[in-house]
N, C-alpha and C positions, 0 to 999 in steps of 0.2 A: 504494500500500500504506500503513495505515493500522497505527500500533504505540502503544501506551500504556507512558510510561516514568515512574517515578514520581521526584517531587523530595526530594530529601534538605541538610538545612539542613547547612554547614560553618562552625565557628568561631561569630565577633559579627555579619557582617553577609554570609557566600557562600552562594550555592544552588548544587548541582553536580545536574547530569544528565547520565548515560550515555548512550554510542553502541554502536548493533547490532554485535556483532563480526564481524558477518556482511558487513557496509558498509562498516566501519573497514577489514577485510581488503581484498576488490573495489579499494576507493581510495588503496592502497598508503598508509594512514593509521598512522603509527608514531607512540609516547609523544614528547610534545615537539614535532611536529607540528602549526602553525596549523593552522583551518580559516576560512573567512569564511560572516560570519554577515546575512543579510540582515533587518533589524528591522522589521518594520510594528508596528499600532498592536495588533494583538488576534493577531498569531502571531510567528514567529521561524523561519526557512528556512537549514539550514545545509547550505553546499556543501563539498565535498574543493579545497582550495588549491594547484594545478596549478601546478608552477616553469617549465613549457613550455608552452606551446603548438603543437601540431605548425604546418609549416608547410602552406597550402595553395595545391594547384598546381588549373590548369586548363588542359585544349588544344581549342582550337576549330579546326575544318577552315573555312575559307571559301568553298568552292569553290564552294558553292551561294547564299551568303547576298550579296544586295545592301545598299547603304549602310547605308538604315537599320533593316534586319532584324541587321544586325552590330553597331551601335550597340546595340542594344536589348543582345544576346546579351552585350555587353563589360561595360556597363553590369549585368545581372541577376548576372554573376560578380563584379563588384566588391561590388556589396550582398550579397551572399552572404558575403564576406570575404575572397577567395581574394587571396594574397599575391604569386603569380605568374601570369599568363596566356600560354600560347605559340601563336599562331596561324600557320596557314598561310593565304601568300595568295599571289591569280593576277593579282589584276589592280590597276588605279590605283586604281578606285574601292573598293577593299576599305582599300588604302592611307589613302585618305582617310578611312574611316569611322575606321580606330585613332586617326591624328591627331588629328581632333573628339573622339574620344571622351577620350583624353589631355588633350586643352584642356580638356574639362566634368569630369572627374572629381581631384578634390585627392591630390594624393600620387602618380597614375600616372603613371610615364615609360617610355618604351619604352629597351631596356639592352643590346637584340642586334636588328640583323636581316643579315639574308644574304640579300636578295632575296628567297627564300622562304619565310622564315620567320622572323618576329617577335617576341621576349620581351617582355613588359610586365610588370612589378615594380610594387607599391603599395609605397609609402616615409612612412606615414606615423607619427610619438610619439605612442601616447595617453597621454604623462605631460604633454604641451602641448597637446593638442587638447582639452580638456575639452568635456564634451557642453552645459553649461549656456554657458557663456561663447562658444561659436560659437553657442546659441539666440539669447543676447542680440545675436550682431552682427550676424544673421538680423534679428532682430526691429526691430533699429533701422537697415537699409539697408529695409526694408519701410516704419517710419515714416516715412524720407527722401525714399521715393518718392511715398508719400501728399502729403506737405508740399508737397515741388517742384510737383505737381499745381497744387496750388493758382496756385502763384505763376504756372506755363504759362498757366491760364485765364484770369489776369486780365492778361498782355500777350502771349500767344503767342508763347511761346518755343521756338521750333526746338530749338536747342541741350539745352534744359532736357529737353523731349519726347526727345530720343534719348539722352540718359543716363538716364531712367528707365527705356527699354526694352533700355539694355545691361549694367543692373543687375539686372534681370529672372537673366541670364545667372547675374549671380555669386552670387545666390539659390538657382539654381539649383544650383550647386558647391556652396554649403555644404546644401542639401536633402539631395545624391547622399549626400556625407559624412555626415551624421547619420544618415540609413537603415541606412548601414554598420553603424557603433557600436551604432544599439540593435540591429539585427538579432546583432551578436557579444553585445552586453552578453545579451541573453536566451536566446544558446546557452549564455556562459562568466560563470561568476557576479566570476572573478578580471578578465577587462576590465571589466565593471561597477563593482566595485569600485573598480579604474587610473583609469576616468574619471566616478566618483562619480555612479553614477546608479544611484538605487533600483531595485533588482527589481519591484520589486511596480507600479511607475507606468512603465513603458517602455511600456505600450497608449495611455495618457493624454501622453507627451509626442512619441511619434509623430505623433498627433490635433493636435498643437499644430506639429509640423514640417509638416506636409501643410495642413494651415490657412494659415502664414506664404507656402508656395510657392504656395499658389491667390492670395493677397493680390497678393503681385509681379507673379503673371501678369496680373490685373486690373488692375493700378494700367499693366501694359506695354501692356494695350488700351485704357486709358481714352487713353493718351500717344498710342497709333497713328492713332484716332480723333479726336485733337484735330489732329493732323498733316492728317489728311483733309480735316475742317474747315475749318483755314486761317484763324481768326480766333479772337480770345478771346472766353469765353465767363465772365462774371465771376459774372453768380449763381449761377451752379453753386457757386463756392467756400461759399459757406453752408452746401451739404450736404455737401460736403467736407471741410469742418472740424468737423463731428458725428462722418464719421467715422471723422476722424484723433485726434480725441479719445476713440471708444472705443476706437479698435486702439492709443491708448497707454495707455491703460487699463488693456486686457485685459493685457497683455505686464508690467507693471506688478504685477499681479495675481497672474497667473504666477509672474514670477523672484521674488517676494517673498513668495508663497504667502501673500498677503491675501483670503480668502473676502470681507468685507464691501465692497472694490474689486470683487470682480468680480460680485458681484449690484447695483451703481450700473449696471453695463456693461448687462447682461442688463433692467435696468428700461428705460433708452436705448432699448435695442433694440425693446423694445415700445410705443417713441413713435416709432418712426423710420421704421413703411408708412405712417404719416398722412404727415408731412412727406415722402417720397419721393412720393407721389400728387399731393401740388399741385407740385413740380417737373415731374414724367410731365405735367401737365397746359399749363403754362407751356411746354412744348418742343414741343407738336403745333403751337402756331399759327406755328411755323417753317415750309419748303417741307416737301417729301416727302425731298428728299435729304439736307439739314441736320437733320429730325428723327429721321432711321434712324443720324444718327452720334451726335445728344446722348441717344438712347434705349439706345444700345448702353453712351455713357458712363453713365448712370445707373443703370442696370443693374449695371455694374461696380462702382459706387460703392455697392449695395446691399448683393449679394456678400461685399464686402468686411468689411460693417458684420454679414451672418449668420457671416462666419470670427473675427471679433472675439467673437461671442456663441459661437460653438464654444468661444473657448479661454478664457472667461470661466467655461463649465456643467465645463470640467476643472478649473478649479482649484478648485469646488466638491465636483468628484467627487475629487479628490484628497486634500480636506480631510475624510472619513469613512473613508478608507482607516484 
């Protein structure tokens, strides 16, 4: 619904505009009463300033659901928001799926069970959690793994190769978690607010969380791959440090909300299927079974360098908002 209110000047320097008393009413909105106001660059979005939040519950039956059809189902209620989940369950293997899912997700702990039946509780501040400041820890266990890359390929390091792909893991936790937030921040304008995240760019920094977990997951197969291998592989570093330098870039780009950083990113990218085609090239005259593992890394290391240009064209699209 669309309403035309007109502006009226106050004093030396206030404009005051009215609210429908029709609204005001519905949003239990009394004189004296904040509201929060979400500011873009060409509108102004005003919500009712909620002192509660109800809480919300969930019950799942497991009686039908295997390991990871439960996970899924524990996992879809967390990103939803839901504060409490109580499940019933029959067997070990349902057991285990709450477990794992309690391990991957931040803030859930199981608070009751009786054999039968299980409470799980989210426990997380979002006056500590802030959404920007977990992007950035995202963003730089991401670059961490990129780097290590490097250093695996040029002496084969075991060690280095399985902490890349057990950080894969904790990329993951904080993925779960930010889904959460913006998923609440674009239901409730007042958590957006709690943890400073504009309205109006929760489509655009979703794009940028889903971007970082595709990142890990590739940098976790490039490590798996290198493990297959079994030997270091040192020229690769050359394309891997193209691009660990745009994905520090972009991210750069991002938390800084620099437009002319992230179109250097975006030019890169459009030099980077030349140089990715003479590596593809350099790795066929390997066997057949050592070029299916450096093809799969190269690959990843492509990927990686299109998710960098993802969140480089947001902070461009961010910057016209």
């Amino acid at each position: 619904m669309l309403e035309s209110r007109r502006v009226f000047f106050s004093g030396k320097s206030s404009y005051i505009l009215t609210l429908p008393k029709k609204w005001v009413k519905e949003n239990g909105i009394e004189a004296g009463n904040e509201v929060i106001m979400s500011i873009g660059k060409n509108f102004i979005t005003i919500y009712p300033k909620k002192a509660d939040l109800k809480k919300k519950l969930a019950s799942i039956d497991s009686k039908e659901l295997r390991h990871e059809t439960l996970m899924r189902r524990i996992i879809s209620y967390y990103l939803a928001g839901m504060d409490s989940i109580r499940l019933a369950v029959y067997n070990e293997e349902q057991r285990s799926a709450i477990a794992r899912a309690t391990d991957i997700l931040i803030g859930a702990e199981v608070v009751e069970d009786t054999g039968r039946e299980i409470v799980m509780e989210i426990f997380l501040d979002n006056s500590r959690l802030k959404t920007e400041n977990i992007m950035r820890r995202m963003g730089n266990t991401c670059v961490g793994m990129v780097s290590d890359f490097c250093t695996a390929l040029k002496k084969f390091d075991r060690y280095i190769c399985n902490s890349i792909i057990a950080r894969e893991r904790e990329v993951d936790r904080l993925h779960f978690l930010l889904l959460r937030q913006l998923k609440l921040a674009n239901m409730h304008a007042d958590v957006a607010s709690e943890l400073e995240i504009p309205v109006e760019k929760i489509q655009e920094y979703r794009t940028v969380v889903r971007s970082l977990e595709r990142v890990a997951d590739h940098a976790a197969n490039m490590a798996e791959n290198l493990l297959e291998l079994g030997k270091p592989v040192e020229y690769l570093c050359d394309l891997v440090d193209v691009d660990l330098e745009m994905l520090r870039t972009a991210l750069v780009a991002f938390l800084e909300n620099e437009i002319e950083i992230a179109e250097v990113v975006l030019e890169e990218f459009d030099e980077f299927e030349e140089l990715e085609k003479r590596f593809y090239s350099r790795s066929l005259s390997a066997d057949v079974e050592e070029a299916l593992y450096l093809k799969s890394i190269i690959d990843s290391i492509s990927r990686i360098a299109s998710y960098s240009a993802d969140i480089a064209e947001v902070v461009i699209n961010m910057a016209v908002v």
